[in-house]
C-alpha positions in Angstrom: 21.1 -14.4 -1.4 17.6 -15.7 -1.8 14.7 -13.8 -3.1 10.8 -15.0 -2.2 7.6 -14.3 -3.5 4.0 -14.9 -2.0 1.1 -14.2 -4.0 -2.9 -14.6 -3.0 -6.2 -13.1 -3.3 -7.9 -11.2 -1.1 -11.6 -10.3 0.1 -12.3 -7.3 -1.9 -14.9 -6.6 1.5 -11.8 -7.0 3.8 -8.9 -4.7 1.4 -8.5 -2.4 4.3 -8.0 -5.2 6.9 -6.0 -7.0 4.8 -3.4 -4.1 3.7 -3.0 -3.3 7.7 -2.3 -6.9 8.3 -0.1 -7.8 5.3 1.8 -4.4 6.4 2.2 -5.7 10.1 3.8 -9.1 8.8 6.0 -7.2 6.1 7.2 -5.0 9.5 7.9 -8.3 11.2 10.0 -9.6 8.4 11.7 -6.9 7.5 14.8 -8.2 10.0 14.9 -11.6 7.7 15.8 -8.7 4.4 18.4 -7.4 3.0 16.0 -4.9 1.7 12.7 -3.9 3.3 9.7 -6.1 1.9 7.3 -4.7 0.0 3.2 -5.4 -0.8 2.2 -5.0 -4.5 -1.3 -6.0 -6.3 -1.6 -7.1 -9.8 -2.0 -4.5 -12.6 -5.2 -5.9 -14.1 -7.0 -7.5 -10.9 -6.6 -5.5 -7.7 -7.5 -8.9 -6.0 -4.1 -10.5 -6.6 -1.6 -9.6 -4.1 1.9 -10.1 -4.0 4.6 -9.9 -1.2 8.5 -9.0 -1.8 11.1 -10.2 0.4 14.8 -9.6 -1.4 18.2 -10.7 0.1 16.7 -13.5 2.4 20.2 -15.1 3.8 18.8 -18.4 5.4 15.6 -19.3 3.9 14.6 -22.2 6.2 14.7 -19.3 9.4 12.7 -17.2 7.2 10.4 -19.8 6.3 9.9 -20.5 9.7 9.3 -17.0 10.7 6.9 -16.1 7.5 4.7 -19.2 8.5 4.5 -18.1 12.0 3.8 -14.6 11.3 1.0 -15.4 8.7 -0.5 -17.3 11.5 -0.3 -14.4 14.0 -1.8 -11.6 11.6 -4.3 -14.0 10.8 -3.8 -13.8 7.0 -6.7 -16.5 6.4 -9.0 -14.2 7.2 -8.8 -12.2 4.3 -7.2 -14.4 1.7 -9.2 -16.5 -0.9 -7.9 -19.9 -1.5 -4.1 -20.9 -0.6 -0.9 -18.0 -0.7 1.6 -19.0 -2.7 5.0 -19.4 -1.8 7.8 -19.0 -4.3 11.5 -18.7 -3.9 14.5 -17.4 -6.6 18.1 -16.7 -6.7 20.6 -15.5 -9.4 22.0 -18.2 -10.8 25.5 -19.5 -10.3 28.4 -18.7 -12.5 29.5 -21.6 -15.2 32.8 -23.1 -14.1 
């Protein structure tokens, strides 16, 4: 199982919009988790958020489905700059 990771800034102005928004699209991809996703912001700079999505099984569906969702809660409206899309997985055992 795969593990991904999106991280951003926000509009400090548009926190409230934003946290109903990113909340909507973690809803929406909870069915593409093992685990329900989860929103966190960074420890020393509020501004820096970072979505959670453990036990993704196919990560090109859930690709697909992130990019569309991010499109249909209209994340660019409260993001500065580009999110950041990051993917892990344990690694394989030694032969």
């Amino acid at each position: 199982m795969t593990s991904a990771y999106v991280y951003y800034r926000i509009d400090p102005a548009q926190a409230r919009l934003a946290a109903a928004r990113i909340d909507a699209l973690l809803d929406a991809m909870a069915a593409h988790c093992a685990t329900p996703p989860r929103r966190l912001s960074r420890c020393d700079d509020a501004e820096k958020w970072m979505e959670v999505y453990e036990g993704v099984a196919d990560l090109a569906t859930f690709a697909a489905a992130l990019h569309a969702a991010v499109r249909t809660f209209d994340c660019a409206a409260f993001t500065r700059g580009e999110r950041h899309f990051e993917c892990f997985r344990a690694p394989m055992a030694a032969p």
